[in-house]
KETI-511354 format. One record per residue (C-alpha): residue number from 1; residue in three letters; z, y, x. Coordinates in Angstrom, 2 decimals, padded with zeros to 5 digits. Layout:
<resi->NUM; resn->ALA; Z->Z; Y->Y; X->X>
...
***
This chain:
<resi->1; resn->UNK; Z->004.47; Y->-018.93; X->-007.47>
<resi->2; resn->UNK; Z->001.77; Y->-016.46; X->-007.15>
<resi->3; resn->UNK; Z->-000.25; Y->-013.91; X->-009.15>
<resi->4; resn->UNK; Z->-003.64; Y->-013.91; X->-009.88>
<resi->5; resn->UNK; Z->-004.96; Y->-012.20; X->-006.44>
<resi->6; resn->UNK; Z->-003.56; Y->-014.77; X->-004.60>
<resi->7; resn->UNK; Z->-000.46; Y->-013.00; X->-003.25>
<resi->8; resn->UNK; Z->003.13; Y->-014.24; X->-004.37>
<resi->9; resn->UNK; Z->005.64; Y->-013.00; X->-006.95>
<resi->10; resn->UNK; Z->008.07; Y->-013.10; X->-004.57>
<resi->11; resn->UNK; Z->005.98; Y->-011.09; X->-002.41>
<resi->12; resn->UNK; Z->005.27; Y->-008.70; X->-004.95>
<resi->13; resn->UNK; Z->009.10; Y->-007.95; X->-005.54>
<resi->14; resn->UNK; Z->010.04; Y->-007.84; X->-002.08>
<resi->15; resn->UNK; Z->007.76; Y->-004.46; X->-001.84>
<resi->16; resn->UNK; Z->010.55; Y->-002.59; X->-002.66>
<resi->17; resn->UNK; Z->012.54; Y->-003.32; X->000.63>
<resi->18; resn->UNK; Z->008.97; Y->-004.16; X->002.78>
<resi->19; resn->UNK; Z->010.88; Y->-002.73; X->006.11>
<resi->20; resn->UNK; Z->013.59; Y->-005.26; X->006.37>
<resi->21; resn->UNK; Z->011.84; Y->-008.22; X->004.12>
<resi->22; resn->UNK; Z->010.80; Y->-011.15; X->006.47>
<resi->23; resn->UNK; Z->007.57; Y->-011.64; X->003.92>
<resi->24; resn->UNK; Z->005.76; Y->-009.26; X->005.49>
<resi->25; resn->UNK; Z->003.86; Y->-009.68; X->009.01>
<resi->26; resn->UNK; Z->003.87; Y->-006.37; X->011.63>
<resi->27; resn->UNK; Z->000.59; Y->-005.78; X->011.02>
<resi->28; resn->UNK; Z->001.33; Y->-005.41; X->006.68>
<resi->29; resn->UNK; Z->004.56; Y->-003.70; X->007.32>
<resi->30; resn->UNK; Z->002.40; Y->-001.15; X->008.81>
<resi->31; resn->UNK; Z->-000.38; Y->-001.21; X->006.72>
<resi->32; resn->UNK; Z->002.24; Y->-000.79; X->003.82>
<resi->33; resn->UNK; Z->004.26; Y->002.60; X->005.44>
<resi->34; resn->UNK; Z->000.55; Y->003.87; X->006.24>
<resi->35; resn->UNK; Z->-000.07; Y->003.85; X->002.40>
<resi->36; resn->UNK; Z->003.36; Y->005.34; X->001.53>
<resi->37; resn->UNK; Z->003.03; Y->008.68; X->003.97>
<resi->38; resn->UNK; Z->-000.46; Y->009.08; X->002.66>
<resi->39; resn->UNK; Z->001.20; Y->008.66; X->-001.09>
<resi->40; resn->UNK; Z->003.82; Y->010.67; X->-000.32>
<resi->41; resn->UNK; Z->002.82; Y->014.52; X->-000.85>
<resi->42; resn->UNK; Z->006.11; Y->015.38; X->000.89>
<resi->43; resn->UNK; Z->005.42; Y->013.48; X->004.10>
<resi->44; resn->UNK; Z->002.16; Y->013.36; X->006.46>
<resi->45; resn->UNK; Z->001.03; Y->010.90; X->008.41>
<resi->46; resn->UNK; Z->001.80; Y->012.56; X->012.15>
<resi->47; resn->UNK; Z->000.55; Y->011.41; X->015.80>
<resi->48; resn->UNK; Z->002.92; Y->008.70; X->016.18>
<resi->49; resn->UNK; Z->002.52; Y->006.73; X->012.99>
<resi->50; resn->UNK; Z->-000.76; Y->006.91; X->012.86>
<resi->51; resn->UNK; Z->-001.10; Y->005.58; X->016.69>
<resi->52; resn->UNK; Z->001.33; Y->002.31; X->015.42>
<resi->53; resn->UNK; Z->-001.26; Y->001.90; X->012.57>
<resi->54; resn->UNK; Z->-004.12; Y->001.87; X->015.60>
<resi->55; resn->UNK; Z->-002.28; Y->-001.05; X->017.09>
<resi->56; resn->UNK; Z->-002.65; Y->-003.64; X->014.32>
<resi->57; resn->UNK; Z->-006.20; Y->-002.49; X->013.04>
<resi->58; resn->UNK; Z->-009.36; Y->-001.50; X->014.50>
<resi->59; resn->UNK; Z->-011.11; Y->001.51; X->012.92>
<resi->60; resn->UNK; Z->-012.55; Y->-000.64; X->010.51>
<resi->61; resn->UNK; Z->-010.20; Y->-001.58; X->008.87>
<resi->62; resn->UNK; Z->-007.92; Y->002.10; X->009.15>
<resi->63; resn->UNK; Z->-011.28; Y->003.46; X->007.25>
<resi->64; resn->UNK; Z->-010.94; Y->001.23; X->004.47>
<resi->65; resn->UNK; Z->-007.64; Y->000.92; X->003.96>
<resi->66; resn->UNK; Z->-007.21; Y->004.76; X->003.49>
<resi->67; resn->UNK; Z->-010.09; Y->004.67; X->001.50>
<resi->68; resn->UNK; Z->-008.43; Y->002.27; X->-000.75>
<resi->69; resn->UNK; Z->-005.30; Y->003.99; X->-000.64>
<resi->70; resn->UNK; Z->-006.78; Y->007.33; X->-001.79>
<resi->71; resn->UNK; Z->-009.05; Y->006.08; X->-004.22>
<resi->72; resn->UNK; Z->-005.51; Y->004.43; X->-005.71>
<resi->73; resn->UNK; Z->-003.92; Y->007.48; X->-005.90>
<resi->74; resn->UNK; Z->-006.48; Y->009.56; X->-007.67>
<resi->75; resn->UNK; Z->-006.99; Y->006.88; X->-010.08>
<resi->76; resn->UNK; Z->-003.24; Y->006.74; X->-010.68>
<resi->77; resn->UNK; Z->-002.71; Y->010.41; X->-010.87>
<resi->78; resn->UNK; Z->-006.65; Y->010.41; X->-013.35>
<resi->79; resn->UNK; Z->-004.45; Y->007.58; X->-015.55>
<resi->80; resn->UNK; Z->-001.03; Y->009.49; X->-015.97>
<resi->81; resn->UNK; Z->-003.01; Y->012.54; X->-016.61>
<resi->82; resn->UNK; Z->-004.63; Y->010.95; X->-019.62>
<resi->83; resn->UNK; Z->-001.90; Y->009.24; X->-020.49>
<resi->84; resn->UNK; Z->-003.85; Y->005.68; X->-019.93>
<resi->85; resn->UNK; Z->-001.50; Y->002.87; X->-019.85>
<resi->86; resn->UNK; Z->-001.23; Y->000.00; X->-017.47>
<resi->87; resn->UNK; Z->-003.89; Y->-002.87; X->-017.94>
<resi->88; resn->UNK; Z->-001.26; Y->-005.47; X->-017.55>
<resi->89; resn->UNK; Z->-002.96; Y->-006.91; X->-014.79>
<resi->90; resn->UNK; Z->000.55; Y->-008.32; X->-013.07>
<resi->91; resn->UNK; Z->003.07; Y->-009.58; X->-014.85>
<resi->92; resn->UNK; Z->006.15; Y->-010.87; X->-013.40>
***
C-alpha cells in the first residue's frame, strides 16, 4: 500500500522505530537521525554524526536536506503557533 508521495504506509509507521526497522536503507537511516538532532533543540549535531552523514551523501545533497529539514521545522513551529491544523495530507 502506499501514500500519495509514493512512499509506503508501512514505511510511514515504521518511522517510529527507523534504527532497528529493516525498511530503511543506511543511507535513510542516516538521513533520518540527521533530521532528528537538527529537530531536537536538546541535542546537536557533533563531529562524528555529521562525518557518518558525509559518507552516504555528497554536499549536495547534506545542503538540501538540512534545508528541508529547517524549513520543516519553522513551518511546524509558524503552524502550532497559530494554531493551524494539519492539512490531512496522509492518512493512514
Amino acid at each position: 500500500m502506499s501514500s500519495r508521495n509514493g512512499v509506503s504506509t508501512e514505511k510511514i509507521k515504521a518511522l517510529i522505530d527507523y534504527a532497528k526497522s529493516p525498511l530503511f536503507s543506511d543511507a535513510e537511516k542516516i538521513a533520518l537521525e540527521y533530521a532528528d538532532a537538527i529537530t531536537d533543540t536538546s541535542r546537536d549535531v557533533d563531529d562524528e554524526l555529521f562525518a557518518r552523514v558525509q559518507r552516504h551523501h555528497d554536499d549536495d545533497t547534506i545542503a538540501e536536506l538540512t534545508m528541508i529539514i529547517a524549513w520543516e521545522n519553522a513551518s511546524s513551529r509558524f503552524n502550532r503557533a497559530f494554531r493551524i491544523p494539519s492539512q490531512g495530507f496522509w492518512k493512514p
